[in-house]
N, C-alpha and C positions, 0 to 999 in steps of 0.2 A: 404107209402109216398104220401104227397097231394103235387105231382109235376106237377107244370103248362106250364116252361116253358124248356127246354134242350139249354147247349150255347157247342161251343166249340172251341177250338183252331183250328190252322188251320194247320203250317207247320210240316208233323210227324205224326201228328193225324190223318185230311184230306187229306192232299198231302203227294204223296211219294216223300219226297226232298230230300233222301238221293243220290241219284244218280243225280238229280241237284245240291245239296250243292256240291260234289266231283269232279262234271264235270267243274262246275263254278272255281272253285280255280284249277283246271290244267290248264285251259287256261288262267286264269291268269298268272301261275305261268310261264306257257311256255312264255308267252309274255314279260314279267318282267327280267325273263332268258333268253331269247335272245339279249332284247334289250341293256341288261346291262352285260353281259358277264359270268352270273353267272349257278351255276348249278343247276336244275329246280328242285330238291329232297328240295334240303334248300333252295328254295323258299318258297316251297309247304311249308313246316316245318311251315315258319317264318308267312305262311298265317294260318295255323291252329294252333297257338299259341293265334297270336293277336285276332283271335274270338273268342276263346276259353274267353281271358281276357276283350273283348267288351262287348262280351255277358252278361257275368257273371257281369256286371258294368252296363248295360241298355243301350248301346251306341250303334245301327243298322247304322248308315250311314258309310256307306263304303269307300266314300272320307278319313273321318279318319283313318277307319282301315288300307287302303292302307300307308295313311301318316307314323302309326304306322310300317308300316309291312315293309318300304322305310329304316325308322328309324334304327328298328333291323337290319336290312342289309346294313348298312351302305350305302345307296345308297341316291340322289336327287333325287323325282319326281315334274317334273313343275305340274302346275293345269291341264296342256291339256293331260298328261300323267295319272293323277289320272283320269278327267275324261273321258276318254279312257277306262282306266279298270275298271269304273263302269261299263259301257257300254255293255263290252264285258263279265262283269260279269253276268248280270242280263241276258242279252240276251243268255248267256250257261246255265242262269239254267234255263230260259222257255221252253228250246229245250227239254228238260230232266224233268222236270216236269210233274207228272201223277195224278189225281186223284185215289184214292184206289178203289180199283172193290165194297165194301161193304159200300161206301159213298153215293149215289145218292138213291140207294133203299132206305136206312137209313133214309135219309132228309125226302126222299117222305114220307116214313111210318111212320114215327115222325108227320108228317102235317096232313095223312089222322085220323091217333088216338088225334086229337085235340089238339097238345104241339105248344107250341111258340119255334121255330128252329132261335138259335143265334149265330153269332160268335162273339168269344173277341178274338184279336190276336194283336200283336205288330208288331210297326210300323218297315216295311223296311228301315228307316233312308231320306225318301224325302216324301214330303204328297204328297197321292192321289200313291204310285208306290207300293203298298200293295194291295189296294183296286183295280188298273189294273189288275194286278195280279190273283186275283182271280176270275176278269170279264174276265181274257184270257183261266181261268181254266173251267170254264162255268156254274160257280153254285153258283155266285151269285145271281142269281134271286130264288134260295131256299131256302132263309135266311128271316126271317121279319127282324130282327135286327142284324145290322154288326158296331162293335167298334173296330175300328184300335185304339187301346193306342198308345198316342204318335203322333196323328193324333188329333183323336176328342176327345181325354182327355190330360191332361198336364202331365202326370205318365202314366209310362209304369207297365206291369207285374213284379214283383208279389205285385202291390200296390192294394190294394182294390177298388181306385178310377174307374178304366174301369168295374169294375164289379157294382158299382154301381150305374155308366149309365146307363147301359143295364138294370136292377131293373125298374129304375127310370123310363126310356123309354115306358115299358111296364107293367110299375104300380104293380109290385108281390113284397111278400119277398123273404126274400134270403132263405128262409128253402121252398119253390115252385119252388127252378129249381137246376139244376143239374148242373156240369160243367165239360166237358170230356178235357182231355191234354195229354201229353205227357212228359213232362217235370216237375217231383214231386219239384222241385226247383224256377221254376216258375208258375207253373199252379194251386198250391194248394193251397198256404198262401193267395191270394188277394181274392181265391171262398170262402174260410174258414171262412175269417175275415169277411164278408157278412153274412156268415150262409149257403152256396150253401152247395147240397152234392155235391161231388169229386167222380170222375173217371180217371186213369191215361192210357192209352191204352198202351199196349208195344206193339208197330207195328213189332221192328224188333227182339223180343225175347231176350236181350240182360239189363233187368231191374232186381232186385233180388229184390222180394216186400216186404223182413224182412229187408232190409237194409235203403228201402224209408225214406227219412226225409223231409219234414213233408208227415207221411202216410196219403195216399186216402185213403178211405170209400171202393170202388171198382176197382180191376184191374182186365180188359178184357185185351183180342187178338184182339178182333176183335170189331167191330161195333154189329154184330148181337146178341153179348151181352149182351148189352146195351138194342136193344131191346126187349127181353128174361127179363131182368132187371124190365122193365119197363112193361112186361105184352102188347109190343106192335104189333102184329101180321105182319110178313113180307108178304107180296105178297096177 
């Protein structure tokens, strides 16, 4: 492989969000359930439904998804109550937000074996609250090139457009860089349609890689496979 440059997803892949995402929607849920009389299980429910169908639709701002999530539960929230629990969303999953242990050596040793280190990740639903985000996580100054879709493209993932900013930016084809995710649903059709090779990581063990649609090229566990992959020496 004449690969120039490595890009990668962010939430999953680089960040462990699974204990932010779960933290985040119980305090919603608790808050929502309290203040409206309801019981916080089927809140919870009605909040990981409507992701589940935001997601899958390209739709990250969470004003809506609350609107949605109000909706199925027959409840009214005013504006000052959605934005409230954007609020209190975003602020429960930074508490609980982790970079992975096998991230940072990763980046560096990417940079010191001469790769261009990218992210393409999709937008949090408000511009510039993505891009915070991973200036609170502390590693954006390890990136050359960072493309929030949805932010600095007009299409989100799995549209090829974000991926071919990132090309563009840094002048390669798409058959010179690589693109690591986590989600074979969205992380593969947009690197594909480009010509990137695909890597899918299953962070939390929990992927069956005969079943992938559309299949990566490569699925790791971990980071340090990748660079093992790529012939790039840790430490």
């Amino acid at each position: 492989m004449n690969i120039k440059a490595v890009f990668f997803d962010y939430d999953d892949t680089l960040i462990d969000a699974n204990n932010a995402r779960n933290h985040a929607r119980r305090t919603v849920a608790t808050r929502v359930a309290q203040n409206h009389g309801l019981n916080e299980a089927l809140v919870l429910e009605a909040i990981k439904n409507v992701e589940t169908r935001m997601e899958a639709n390209g739709v990250f701002d969470r004003r809506i998804w609350f609107r949605e999530m109000a909706n199925s539960l027959g409840i009214v929230l005013n504006p000052g109550e959605i934005n409230e629990l954007v609020r209190i969303y975003w602020n429960s999953w930074s508490s609980e937000s982790r970079v992975f242990s096998d991230v940072i050596p990763t980046l560096k040793a990417l940079k010191r074996c001469g790769y261009v280190v990218g992210l393409i990740t999709n937008t949090d639903g408000e511009p510039g609250l993505k891009r915070g985000r991973i200036n609170r996580d502390g590693i954006l100054n390890l990136f050359d090139v960072v493309i929030i879709a949805g932010d600095d493209t007009e299409q989100v993932k799995p549209s090829p457009q974000p991926f071919l900013e990132a090309l563009k930016i840094i002048n390669i084809k798409g058959n010179e860089a690589i693109y690591v995710g986590d989600k074979p649903g969205s992380d593969i059709p947009g690197a594909k349609a480009v010509g990137m090779c695909t890597v899918i990581i299953d962070r939390y063990g929990t992927l069956k890689p005969n079943l992938m649609n559309p299949r990566p090229d490569y699925v790791i566990k971990s980071l340090f496979e990748l660079l093992r992959l790529l012939a790039c020496h840790y430490g």
